[in-house]
N, CA and C atoms as a LAMMPS dump frame, in Angstrom:
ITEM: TIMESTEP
0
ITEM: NUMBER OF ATOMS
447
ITEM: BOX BOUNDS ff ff ff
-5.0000000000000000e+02 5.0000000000000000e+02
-5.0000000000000000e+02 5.0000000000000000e+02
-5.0000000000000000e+02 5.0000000000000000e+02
ITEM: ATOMS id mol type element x y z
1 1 1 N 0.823 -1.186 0
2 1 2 C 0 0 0
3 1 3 C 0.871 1.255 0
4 2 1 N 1.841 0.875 0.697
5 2 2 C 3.177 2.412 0.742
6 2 3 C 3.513 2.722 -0.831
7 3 1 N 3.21 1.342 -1.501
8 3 2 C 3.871 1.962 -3.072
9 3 3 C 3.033 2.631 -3.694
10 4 1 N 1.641 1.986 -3.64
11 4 2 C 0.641 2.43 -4.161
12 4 3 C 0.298 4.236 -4.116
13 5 1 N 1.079 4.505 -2.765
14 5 2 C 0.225 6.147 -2.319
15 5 3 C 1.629 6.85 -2.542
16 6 1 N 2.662 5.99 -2.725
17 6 2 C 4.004 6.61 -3.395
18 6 3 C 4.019 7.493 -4.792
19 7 1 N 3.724 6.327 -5.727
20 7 2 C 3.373 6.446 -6.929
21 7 3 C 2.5 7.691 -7.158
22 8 1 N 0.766 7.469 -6.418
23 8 2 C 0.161 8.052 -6.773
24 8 3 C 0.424 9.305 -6.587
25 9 1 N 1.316 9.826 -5.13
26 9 2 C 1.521 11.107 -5.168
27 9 3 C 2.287 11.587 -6.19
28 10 1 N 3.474 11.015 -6.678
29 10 2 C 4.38 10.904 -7.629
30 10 3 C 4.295 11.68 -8.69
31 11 1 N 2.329 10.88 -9.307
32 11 2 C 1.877 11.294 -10.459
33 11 3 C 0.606 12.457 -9.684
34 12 1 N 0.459 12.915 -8.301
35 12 2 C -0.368 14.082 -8.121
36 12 3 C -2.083 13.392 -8.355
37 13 1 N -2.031 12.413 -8.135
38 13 2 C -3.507 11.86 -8.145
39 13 3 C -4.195 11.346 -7.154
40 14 1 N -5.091 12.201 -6.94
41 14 2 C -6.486 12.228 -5.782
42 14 3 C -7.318 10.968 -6.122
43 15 1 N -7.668 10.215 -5.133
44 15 2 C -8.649 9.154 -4.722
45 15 3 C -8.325 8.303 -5.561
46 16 1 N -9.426 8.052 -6.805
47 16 2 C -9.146 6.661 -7.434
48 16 3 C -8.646 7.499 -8.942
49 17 1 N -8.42 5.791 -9.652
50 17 2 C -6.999 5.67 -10.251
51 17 3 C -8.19 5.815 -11.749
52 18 1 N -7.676 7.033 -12.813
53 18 2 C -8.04 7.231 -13.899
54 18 3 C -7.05 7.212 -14.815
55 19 1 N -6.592 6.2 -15.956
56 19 2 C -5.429 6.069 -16.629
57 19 3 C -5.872 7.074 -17.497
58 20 1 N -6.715 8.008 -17.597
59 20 2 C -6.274 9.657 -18.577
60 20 3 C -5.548 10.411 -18.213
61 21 1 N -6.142 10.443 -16.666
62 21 2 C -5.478 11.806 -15.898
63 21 3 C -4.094 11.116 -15.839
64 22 1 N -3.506 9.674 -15.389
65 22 2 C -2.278 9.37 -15.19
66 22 3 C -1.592 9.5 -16.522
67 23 1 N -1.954 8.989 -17.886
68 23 2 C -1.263 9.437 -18.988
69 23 3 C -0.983 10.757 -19.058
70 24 1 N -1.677 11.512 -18.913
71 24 2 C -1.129 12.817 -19.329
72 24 3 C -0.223 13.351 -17.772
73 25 1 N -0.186 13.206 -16.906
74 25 2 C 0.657 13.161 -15.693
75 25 3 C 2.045 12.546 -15.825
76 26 1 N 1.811 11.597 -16.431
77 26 2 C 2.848 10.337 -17.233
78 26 3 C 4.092 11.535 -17.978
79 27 1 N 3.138 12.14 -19.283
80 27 2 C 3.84 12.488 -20.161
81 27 3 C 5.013 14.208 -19.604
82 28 1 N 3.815 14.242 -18.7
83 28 2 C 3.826 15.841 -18.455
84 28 3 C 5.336 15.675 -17.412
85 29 1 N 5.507 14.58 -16.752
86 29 2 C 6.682 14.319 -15.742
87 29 3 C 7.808 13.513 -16.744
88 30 1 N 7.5 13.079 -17.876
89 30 2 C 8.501 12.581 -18.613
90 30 3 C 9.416 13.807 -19.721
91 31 1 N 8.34 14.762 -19.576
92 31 2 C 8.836 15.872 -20.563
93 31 3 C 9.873 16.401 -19.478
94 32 1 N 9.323 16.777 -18.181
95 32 2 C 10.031 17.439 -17.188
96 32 3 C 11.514 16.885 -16.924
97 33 1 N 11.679 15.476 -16.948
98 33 2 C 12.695 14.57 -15.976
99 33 3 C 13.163 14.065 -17.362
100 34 1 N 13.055 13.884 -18.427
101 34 2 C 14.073 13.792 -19.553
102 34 3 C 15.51 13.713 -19.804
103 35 1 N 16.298 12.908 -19.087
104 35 2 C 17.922 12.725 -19.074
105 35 3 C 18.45 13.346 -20.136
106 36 1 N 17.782 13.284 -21.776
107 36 2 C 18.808 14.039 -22.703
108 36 3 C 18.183 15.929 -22.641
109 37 1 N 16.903 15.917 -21.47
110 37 2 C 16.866 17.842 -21.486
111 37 3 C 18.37 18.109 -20.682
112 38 1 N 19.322 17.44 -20.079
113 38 2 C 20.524 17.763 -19.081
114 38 3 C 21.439 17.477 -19.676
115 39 1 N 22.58 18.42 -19.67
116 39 2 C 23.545 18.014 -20.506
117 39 3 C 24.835 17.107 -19.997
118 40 1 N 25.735 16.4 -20.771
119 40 2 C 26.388 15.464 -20.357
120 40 3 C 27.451 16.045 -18.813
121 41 1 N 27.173 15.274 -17.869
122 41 2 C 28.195 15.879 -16.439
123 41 3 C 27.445 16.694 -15.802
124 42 1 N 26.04 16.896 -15.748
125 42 2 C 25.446 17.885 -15.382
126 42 3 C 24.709 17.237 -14.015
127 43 1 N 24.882 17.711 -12.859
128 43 2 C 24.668 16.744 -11.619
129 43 3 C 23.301 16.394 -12.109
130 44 1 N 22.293 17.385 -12.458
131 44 2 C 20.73 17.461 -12.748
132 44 3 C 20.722 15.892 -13.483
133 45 1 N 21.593 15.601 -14.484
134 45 2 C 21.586 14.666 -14.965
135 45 3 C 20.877 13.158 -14.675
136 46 1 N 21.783 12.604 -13.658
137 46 2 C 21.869 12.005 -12.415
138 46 3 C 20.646 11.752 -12.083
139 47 1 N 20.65 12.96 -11.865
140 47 2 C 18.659 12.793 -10.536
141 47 3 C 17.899 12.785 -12
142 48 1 N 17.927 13.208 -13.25
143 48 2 C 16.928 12.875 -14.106
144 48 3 C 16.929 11.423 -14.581
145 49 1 N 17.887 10.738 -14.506
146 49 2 C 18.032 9.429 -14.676
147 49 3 C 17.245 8.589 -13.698
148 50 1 N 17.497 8.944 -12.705
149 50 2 C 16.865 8.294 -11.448
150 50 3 C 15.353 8.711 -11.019
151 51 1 N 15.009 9.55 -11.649
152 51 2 C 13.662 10.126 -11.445
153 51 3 C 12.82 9.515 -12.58
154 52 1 N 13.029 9.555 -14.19
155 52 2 C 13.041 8.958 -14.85
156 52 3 C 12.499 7.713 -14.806
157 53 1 N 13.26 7.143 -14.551
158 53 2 C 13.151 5.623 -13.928
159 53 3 C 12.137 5.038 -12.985
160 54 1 N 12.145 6.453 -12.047
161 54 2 C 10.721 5.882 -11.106
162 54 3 C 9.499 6.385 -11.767
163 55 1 N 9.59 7.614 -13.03
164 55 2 C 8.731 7.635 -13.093
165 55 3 C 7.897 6.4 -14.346
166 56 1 N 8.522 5.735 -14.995
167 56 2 C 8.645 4.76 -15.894
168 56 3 C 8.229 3.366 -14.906
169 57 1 N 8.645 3.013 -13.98
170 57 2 C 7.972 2.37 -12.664
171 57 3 C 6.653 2.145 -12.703
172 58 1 N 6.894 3.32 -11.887
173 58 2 C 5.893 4.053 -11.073
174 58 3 C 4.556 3.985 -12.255
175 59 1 N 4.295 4.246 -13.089
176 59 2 C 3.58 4.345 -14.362
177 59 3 C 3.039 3.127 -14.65
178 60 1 N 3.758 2.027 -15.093
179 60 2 C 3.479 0.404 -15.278
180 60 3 C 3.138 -0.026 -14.461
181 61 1 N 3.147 -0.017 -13.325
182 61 2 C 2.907 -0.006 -11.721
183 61 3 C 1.445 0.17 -11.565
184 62 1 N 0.549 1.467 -11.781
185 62 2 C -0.587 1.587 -11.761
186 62 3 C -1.259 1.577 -12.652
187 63 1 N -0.703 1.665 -14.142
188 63 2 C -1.569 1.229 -14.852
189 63 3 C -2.004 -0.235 -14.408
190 64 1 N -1.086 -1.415 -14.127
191 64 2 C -1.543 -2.933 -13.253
192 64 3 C -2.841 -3.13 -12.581
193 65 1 N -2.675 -1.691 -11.973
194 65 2 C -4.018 -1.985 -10.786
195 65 3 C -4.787 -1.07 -11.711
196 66 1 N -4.714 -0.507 -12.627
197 66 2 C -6.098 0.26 -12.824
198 66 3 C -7.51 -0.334 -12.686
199 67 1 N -8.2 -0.178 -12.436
200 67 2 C -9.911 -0.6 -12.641
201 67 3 C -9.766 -1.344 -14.341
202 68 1 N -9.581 -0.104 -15.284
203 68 2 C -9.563 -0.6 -16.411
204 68 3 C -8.845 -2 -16.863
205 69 1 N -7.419 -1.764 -16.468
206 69 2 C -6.911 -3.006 -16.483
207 69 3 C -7.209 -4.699 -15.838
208 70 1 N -7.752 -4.222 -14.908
209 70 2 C -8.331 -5.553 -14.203
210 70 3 C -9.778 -5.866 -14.864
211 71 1 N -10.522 -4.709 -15.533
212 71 2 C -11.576 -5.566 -16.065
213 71 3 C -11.515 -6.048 -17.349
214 72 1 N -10.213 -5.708 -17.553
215 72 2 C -9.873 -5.931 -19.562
216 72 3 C -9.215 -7.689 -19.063
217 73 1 N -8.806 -8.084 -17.653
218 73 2 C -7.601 -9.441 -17.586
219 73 3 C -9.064 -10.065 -16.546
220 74 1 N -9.866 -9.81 -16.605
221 74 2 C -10.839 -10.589 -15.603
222 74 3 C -10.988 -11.923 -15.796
223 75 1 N -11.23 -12.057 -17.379
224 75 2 C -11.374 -13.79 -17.525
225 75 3 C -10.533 -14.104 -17.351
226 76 1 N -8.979 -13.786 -17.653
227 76 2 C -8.147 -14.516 -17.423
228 76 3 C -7.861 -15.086 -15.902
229 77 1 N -8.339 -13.747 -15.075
230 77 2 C -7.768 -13.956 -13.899
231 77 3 C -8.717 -15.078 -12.81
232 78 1 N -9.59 -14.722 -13.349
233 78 2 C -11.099 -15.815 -12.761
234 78 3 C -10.811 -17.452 -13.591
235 79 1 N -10.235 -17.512 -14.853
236 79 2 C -9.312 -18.475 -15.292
237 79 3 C -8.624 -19.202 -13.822
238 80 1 N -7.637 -18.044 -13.823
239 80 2 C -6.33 -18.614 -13.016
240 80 3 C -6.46 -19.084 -11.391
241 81 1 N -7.304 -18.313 -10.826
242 81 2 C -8.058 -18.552 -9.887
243 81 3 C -9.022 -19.887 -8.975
244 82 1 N -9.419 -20.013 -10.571
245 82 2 C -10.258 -21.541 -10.475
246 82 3 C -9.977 -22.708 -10.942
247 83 1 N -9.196 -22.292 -12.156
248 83 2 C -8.47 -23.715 -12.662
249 83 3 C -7.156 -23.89 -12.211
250 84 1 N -6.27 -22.911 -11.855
251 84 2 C -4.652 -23.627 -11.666
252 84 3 C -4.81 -23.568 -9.96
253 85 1 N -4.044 -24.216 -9.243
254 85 2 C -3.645 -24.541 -7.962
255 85 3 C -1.969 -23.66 -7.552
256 86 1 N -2.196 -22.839 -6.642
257 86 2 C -1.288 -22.524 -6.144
258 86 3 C 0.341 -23.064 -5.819
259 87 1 N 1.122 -22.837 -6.547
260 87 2 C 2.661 -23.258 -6.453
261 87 3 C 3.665 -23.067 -5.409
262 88 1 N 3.288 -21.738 -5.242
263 88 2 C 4.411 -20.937 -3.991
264 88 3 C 3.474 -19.741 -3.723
265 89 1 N 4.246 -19.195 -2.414
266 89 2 C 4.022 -17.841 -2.148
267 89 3 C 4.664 -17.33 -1.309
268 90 1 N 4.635 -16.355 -1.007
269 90 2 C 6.033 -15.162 0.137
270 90 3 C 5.228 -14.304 0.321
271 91 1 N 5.312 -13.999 1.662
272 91 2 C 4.687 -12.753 2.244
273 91 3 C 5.719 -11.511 2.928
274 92 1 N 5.696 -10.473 2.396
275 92 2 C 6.821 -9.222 3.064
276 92 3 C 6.067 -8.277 3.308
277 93 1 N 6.016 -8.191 4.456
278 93 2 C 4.974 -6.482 5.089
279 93 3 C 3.7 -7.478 4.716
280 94 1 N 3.145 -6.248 3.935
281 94 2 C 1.517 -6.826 3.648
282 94 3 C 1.615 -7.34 2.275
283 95 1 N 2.531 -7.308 1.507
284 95 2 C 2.34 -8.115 0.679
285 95 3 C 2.195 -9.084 0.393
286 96 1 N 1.789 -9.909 -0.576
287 96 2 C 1.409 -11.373 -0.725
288 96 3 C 1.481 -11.835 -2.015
289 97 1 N 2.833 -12.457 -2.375
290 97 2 C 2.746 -13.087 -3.683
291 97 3 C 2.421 -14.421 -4.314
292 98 1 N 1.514 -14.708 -4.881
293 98 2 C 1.127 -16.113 -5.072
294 98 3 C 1.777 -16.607 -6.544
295 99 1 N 2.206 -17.429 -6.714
296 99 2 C 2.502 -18.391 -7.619
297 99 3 C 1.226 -19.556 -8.372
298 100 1 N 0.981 -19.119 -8.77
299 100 2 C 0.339 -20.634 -9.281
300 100 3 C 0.675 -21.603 -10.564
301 101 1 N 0.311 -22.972 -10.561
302 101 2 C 0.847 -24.043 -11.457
303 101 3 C 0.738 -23.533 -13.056
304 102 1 N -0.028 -22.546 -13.52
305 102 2 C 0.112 -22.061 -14.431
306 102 3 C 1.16 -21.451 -15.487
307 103 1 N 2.178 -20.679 -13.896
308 103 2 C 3.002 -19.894 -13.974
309 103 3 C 2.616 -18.446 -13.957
310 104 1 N 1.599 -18.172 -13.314
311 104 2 C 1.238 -16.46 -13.397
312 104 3 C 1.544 -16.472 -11.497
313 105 1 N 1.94 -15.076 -11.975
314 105 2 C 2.245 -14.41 -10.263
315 105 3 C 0.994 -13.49 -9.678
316 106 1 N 0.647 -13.315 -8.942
317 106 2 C -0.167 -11.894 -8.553
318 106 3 C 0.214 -11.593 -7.446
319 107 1 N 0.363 -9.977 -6.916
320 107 2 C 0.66 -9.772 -5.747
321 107 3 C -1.008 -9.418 -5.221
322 108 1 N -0.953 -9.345 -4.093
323 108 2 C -2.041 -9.433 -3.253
324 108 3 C -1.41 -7.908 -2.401
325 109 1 N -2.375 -7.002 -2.564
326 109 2 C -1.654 -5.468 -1.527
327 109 3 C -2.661 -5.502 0.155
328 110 1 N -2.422 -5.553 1.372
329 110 2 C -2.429 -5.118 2.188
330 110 3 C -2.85 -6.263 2.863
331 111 1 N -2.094 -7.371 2.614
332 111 2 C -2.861 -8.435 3.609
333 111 3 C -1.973 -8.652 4.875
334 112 1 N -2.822 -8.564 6.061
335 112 2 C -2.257 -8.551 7.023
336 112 3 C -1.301 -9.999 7.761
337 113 1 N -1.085 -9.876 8.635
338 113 2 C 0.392 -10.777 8.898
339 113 3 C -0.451 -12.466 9.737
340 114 1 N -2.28 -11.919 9.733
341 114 2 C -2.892 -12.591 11.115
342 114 3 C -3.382 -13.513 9.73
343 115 1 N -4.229 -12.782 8.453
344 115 2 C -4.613 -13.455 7.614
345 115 3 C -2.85 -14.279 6.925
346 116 1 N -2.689 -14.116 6.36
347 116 2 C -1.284 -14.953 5.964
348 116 3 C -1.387 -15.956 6.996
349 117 1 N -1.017 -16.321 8.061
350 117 2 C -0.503 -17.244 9.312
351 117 3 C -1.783 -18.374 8.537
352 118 1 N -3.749 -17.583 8.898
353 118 2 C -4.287 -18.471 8.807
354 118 3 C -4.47 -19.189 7.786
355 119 1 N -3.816 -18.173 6.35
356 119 2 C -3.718 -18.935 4.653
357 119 3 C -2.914 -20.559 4.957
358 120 1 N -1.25 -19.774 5.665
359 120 2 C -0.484 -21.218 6.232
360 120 3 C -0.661 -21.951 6.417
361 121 1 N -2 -22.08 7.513
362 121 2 C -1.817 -22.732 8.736
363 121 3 C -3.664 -23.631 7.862
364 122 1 N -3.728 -23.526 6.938
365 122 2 C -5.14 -24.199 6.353
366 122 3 C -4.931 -25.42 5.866
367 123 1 N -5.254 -26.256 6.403
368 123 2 C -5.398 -27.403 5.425
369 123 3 C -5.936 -27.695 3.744
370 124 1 N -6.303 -26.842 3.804
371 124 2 C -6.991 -26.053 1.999
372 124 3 C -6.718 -25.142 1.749
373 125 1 N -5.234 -24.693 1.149
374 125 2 C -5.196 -23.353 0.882
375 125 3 C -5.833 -22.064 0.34
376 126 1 N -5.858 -23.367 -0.819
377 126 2 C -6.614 -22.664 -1.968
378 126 3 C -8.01 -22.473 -2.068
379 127 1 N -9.217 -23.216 -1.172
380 127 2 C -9.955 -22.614 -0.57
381 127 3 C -10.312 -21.471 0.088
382 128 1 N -9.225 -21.447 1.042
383 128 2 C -9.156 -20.653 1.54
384 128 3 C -8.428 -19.026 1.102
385 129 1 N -7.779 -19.199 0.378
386 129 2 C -7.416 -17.86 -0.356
387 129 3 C -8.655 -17.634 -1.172
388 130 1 N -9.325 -18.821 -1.965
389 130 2 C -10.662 -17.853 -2.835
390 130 3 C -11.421 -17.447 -1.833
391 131 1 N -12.049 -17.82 -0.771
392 131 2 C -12.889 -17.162 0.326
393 131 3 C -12.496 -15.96 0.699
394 132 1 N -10.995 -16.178 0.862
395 132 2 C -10.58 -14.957 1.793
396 132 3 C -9.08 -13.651 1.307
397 133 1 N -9.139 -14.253 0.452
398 133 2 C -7.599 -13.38 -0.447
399 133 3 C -7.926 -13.218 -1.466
400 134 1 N -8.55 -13.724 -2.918
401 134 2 C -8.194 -13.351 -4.176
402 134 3 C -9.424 -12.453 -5.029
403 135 1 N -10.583 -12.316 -4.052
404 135 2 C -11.282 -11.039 -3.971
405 135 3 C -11.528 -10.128 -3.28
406 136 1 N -10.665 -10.124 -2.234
407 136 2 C -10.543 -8.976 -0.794
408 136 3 C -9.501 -8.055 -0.729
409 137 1 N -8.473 -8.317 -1.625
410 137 2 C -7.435 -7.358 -1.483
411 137 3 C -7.305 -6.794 -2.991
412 138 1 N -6.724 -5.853 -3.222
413 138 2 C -6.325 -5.48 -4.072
414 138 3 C -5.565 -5.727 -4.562
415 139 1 N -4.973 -6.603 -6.134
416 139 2 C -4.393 -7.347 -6.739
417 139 3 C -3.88 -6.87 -8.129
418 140 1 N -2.631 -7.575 -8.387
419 140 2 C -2.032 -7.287 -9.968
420 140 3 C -1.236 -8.426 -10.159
421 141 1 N -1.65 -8.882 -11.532
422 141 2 C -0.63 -9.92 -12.298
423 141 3 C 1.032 -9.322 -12.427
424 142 1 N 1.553 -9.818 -11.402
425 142 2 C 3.18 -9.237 -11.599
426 142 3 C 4.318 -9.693 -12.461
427 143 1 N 4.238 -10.98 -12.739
428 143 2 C 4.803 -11.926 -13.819
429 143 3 C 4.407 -12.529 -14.839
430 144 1 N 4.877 -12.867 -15.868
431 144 2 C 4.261 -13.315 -17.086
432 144 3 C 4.088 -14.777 -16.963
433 145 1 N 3.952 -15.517 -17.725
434 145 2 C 3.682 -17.023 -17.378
435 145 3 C 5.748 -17.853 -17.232
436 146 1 N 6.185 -18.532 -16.912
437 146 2 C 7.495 -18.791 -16.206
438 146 3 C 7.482 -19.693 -17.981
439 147 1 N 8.677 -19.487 -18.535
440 147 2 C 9.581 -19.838 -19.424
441 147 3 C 10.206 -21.115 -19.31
442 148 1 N 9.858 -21.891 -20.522
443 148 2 C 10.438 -23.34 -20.819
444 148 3 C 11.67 -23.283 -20.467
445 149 1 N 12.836 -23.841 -20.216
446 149 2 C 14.348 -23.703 -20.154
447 149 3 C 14.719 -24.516 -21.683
């Protein structure tokens, strides 16, 4: 959730998430932070590189969670949900990343440390995450499907 209200301040956006207002926020901070507007050795440089960068982030980042975006990947994700079985997962802060046999990732944003224990501690995980995780939190496909070797 810290990234989420990171970002959004980032791009100057109040309440919920409109990918117009963020495109043109997008463009308007990419014109600004432009590494070749600074000239070569120029400290400004530096921080435009690095600003740059978050704002290029930061951008792909919420477009993920947009409203729009989640209702354009819905079948897929109601797909992934019901037909593949969970592989792995890691929890840091409130985050929550799930793996499933498919090979798609999703992070899960603000799940607390009491829910996780009881995901663990279930004899049905995956029950128990559709009851209680994979429509309660706020979610984004973070990885693409995992690569043949």
């Amino acid at each position: 959730m810290k990234r989420i209200t990171q970002y959004k301040k980032l791009f100057s956006i109040e309440g919920s998430l409109d990918l117009k207002e963020l495109k043109t926020s997008y463009r308007n901070l990419v014109k600004e932070w432009h590494p070749d507007k600074f000239q070569e050795g120029d400290d400004k440089q530096e921080e435009a590189e690095l600003k740059s960068r978050q704002i290029i982030d930061g951008y792909h980042f919420l477009v993920s969670i947009a409203p729009e975006t989640k209702a354009a990947n819905l079948d897929e994700y109601t797909a992934t949900i019901t037909d593949s079985s969970i592989l792995d997962f890691q929890h840091k802060g409130q985050l929550l990343e799930i793996t499933f046999l498919n090979g798609t990732t999703y992070e899960y944003f603000g799940v607390p440390k009491n829910v996780f224990i009881k995901f663990v501690n279930s004899d049905k995980q995956m029950r128990f995450a559709r009851r209680s995780i994979f429509n309660s939190y706020l979610y984004r496909k973070s990885k693409k499907e995992l690569q043949e070797a």
